[in-house]
C-alpha positions as CSV (number, residue, x, y, z in Angstrom):
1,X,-5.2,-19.7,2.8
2,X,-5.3,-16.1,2.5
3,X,-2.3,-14.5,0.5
4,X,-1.5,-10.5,-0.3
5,X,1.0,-10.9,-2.7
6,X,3.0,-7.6,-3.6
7,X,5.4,-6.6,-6.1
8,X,6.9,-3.0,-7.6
9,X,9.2,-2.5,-5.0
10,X,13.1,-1.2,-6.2
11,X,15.3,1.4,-6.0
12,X,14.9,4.7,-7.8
13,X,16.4,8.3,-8.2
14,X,14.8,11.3,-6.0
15,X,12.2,12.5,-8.0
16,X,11.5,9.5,-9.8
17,X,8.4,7.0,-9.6
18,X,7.3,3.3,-8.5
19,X,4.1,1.6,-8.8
20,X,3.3,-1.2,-6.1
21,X,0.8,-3.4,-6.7
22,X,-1.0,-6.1,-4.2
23,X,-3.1,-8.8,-5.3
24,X,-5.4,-10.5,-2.9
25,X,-6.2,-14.2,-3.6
26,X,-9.0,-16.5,-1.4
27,X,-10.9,-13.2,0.2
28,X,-14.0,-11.1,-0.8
29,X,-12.1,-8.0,-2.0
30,X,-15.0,-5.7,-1.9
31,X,-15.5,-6.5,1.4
32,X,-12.2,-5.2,2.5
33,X,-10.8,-1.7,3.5
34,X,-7.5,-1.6,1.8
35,X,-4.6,0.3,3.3
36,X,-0.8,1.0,2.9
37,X,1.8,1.5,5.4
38,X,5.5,1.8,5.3
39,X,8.4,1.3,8.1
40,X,11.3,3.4,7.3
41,X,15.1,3.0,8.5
42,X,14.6,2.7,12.4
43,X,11.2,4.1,12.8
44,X,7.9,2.4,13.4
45,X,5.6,1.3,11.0
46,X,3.1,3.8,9.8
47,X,-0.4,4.7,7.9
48,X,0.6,5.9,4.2
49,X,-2.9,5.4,2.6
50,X,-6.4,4.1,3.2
51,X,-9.2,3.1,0.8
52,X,-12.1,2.3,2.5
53,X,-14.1,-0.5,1.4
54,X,-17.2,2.6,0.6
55,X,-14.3,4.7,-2.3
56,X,-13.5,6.8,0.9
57,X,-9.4,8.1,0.9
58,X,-7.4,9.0,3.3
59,X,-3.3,9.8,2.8
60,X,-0.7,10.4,5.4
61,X,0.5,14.4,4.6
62,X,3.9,13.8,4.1
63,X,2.6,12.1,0.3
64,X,-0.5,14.0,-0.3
65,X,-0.4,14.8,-3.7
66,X,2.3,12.5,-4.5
67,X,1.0,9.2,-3.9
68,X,-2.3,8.0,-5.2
69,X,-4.2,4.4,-4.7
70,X,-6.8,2.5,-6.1
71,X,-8.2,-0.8,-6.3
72,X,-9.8,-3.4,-8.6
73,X,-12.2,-5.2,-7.3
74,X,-12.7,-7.4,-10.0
75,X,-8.9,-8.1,-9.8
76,X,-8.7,-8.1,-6.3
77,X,-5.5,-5.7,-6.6
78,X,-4.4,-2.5,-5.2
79,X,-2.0,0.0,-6.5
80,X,-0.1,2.5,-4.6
81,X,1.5,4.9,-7.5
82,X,4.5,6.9,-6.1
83,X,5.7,9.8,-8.3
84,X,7.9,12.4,-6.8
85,X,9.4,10.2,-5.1
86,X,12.0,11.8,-1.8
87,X,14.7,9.7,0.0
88,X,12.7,10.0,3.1
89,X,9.9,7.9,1.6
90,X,12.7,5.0,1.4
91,X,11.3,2.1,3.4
92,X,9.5,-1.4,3.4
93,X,5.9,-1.2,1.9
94,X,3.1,-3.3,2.8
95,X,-0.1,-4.2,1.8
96,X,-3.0,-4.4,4.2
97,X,-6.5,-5.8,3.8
98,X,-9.0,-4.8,7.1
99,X,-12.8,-6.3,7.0
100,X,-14.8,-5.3,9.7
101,X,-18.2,-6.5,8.9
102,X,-19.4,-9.9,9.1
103,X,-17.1,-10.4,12.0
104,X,-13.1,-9.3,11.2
105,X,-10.3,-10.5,9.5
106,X,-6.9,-8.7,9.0
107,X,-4.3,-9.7,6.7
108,X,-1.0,-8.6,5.2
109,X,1.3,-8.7,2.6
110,X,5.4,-9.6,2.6
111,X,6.6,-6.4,2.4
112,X,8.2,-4.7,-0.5
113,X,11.2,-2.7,-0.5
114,X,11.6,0.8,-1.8
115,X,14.7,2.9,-2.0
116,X,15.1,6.3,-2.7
117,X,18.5,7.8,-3.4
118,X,19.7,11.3,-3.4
């Protein structure tokens, strides 16, 4: 059975940082485009950050140059560091893994909480 499990989640000052991390287990990592979304307080779930599966990067402009992610392949892990972090970027964080060759698959993670105060 697939499993995204992800941890780094807490709460933390405006300003402050957070590192979430994912780790993939039964799945061809490389395989996978890689993505981050969020779903704040009330609002639907959205598209924070994309890794494609080819090193392409994509971020949602309301953390460009704030939030940066990678992955490990050989780990099968992905980070999503979060420096400067706002009170509008409190919400739950998941990981997503997307394949879309060799048929598709689509998995995701638990969902990790972050908390920004003021």
């Amino acid at each position: 059975q697939v499993q995204l499990v992800e941890s780094g989640g807490g709460l933390v000052q405006s300003g402050g940082s957070l590192r979430l991390s994912c780790v993939a287990s039964r799945i061809t990592f490389s395989l996978y485009d890689l993505n981050w979304y969020r779903s704040p307080p009330g609002k639907q779930r959205e598209l924070v950050a994309a890794l494609g599966r080819d090193g392409t990067i994509n971020y949602a402009d309301s953390v460009k140059g704030r939030f940066t992610v990678s992955r490990d392949n050989a780990k099968n892990t992905m980070i999503l560091q979060m420096n400067s972090l706002k009170p509008e970027d409190t919400a739950v964080y998941y990981c997503n893994t997307r394949r879309t060759i060799f048929g598709s698959a689509d998995y995701w993670g638990q969902g990790t909480q972050v908390t920004v105060s003021s």
